[in-house]
BAMI-757044 format. One record per residue (C-alpha): residue in one letter; x, y, z; residue number from 1. Coordinates in nm, 2 decimals. Layout:
% residues N
- type, xx, yy, zz, seq
- a, X, Y, Z, NUM
...
***
This chain:
% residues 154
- type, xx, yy, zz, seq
- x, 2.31, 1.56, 0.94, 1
- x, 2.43, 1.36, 0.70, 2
- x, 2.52, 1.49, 0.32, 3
- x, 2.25, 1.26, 0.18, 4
- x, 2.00, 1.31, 0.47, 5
- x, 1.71, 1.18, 0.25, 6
- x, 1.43, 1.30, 0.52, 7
- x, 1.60, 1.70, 0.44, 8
- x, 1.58, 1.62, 0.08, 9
- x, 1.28, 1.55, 0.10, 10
- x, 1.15, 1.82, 0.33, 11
- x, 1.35, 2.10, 0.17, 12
- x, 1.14, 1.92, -0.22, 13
- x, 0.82, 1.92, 0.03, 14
- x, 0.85, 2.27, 0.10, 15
- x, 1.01, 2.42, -0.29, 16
- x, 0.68, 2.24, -0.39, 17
- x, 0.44, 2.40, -0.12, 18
- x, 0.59, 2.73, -0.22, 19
- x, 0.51, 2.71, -0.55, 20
- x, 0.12, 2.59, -0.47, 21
- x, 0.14, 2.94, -0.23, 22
- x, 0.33, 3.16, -0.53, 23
- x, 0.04, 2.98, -0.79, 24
- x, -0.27, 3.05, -0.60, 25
- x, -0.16, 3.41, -0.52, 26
- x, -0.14, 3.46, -0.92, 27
- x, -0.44, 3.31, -0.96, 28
- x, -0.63, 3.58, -0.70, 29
- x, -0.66, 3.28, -0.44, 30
- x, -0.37, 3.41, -0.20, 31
- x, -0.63, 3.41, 0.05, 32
- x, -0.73, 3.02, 0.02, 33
- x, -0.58, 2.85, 0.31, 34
- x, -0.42, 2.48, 0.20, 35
- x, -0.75, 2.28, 0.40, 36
- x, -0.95, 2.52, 0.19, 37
- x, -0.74, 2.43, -0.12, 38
- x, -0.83, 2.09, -0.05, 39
- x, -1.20, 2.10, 0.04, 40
- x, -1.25, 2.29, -0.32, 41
- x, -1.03, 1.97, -0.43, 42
- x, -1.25, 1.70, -0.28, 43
- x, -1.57, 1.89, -0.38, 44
- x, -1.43, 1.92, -0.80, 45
- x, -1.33, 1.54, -0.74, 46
- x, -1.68, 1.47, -0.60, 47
- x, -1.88, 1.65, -0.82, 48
- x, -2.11, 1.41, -0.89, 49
- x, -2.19, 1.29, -0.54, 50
- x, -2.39, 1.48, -0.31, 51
- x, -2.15, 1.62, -0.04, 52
- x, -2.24, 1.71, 0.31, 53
- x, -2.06, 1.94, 0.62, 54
- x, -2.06, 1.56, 0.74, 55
- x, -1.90, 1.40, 0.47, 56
- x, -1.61, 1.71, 0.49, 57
- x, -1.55, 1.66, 0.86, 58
- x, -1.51, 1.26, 0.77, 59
- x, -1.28, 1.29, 0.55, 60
- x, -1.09, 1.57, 0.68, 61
- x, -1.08, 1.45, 1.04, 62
- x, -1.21, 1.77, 1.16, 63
- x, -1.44, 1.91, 1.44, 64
- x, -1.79, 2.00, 1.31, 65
- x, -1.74, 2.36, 1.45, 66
- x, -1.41, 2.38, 1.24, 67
- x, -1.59, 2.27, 0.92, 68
- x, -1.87, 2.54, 1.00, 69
- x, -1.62, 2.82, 1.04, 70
- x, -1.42, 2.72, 0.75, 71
- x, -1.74, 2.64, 0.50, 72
- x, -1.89, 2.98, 0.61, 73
- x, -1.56, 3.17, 0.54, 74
- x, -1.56, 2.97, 0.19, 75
- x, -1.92, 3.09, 0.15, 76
- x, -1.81, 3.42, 0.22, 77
- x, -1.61, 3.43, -0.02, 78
- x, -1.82, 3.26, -0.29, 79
- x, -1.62, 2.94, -0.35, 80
- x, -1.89, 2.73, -0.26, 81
- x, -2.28, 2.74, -0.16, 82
- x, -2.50, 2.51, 0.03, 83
- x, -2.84, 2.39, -0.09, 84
- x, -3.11, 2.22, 0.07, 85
- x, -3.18, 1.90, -0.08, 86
- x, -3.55, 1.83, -0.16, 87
- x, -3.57, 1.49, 0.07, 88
- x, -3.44, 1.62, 0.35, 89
- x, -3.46, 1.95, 0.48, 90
- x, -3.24, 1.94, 0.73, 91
- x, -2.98, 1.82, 0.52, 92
- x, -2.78, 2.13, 0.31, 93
- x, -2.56, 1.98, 0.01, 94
- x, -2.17, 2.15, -0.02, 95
- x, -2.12, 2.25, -0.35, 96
- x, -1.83, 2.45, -0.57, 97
- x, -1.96, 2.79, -0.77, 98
- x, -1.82, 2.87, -1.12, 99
- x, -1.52, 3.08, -0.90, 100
- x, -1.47, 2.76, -0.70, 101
- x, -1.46, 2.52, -1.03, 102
- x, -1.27, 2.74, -1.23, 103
- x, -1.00, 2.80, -0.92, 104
- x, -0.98, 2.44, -0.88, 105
- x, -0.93, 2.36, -1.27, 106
- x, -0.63, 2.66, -1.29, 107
- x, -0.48, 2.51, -0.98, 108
- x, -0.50, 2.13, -1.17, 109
- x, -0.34, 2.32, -1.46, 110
- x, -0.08, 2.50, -1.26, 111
- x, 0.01, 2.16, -1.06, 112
- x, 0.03, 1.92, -1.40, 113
- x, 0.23, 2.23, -1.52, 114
- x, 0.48, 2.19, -1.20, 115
- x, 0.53, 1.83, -1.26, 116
- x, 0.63, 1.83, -1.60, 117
- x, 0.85, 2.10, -1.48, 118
- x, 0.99, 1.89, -1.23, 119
- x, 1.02, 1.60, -1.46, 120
- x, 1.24, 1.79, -1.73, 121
- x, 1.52, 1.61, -1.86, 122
- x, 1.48, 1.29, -1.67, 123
- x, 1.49, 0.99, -1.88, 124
- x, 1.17, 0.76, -1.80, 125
- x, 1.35, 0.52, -1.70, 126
- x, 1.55, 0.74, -1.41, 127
- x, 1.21, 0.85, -1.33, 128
- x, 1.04, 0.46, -1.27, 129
- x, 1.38, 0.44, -1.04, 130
- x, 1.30, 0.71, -0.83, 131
- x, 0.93, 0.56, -0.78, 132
- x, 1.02, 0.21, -0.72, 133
- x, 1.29, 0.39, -0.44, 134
- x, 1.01, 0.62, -0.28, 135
- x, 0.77, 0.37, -0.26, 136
- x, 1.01, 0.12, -0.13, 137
- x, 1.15, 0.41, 0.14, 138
- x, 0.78, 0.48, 0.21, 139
- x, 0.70, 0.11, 0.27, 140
- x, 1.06, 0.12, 0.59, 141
- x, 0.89, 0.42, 0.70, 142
- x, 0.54, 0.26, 0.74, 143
- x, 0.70, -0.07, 0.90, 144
- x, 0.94, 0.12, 1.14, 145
- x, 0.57, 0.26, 1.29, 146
- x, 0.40, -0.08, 1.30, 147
- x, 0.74, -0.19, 1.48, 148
- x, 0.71, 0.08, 1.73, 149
- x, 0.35, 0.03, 1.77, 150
- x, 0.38, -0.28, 1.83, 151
- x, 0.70, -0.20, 2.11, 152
- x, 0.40, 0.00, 2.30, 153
- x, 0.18, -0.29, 2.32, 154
***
């Protein structure tokens, strides 16, 4: 490994981060929230205003329907979300967040806009547009080395 190994830095960064998420929602009483949990109570505060369905969840999640039913019941459980039948259809049962799921899901936006000022402290702006305009552009060799070997395998 090299001494500037950008894919370590960046893993060892990915991991300080997903750390902190874990340290954060144990404070906050949600130690038991696994991260696709984390991010179903995400999409559902995101998506307030749609209507939301299991379907809709395993869409977007790329999931089984029997995982989504196992983890939406376990969520259920433990009060972070209910399901309501919706008056035109029912058949149809609408995922929604309770007041514990909506208030978890605010602390945690709190606790992450909290980590990346953090994070940002004592960077000049103008270091800071740097480093975007370089992850982006590393992002952008990333994505081309796959559609180079994709297209090797044609």
């Amino acid at each position: 490994m090299e001494k500037d190994d950008i894919g370590f830095e960046v893993k060892r960064l990915d991991n300080e981060i997903h750390s902190y998420v874990a340290l954060t929602r144990v404070a906050m009483g949600a130690g038991e929230l696994t991260m696709m949990q984390s991010w179903i109570i995400g999409y559902l505060y995101e998506n307030r205003d749609q209507e939301i369905f299991q379907k809709d969840i395993e869409a977007n999640f790329s999931i089984a329907r029997s995982t989504a039913t196992g983890i939406l019941q376990l969520m259920e459980k433990k009060e972070y979300i209910h399901r309501e039948t919706v008056p035109y259809d029912a058949r149809l049962k609408q995922v929604m967040l309770t007041a514990k799921g909506e208030e978890l899901q605010k602390n945690t936006m709190k606790a992450i806009r909290n980590l990346e000022r953090k994070m940002r402290s004592g960077i000049p702006e103008e270091d800071m547009d740097t480093f975007f305009r370089v992850i982006r552009t590393i992002r952008a060799n990333v994505e081309n080395c796959h559609k180079e070997t994709d297209r090797r395998r044609d």
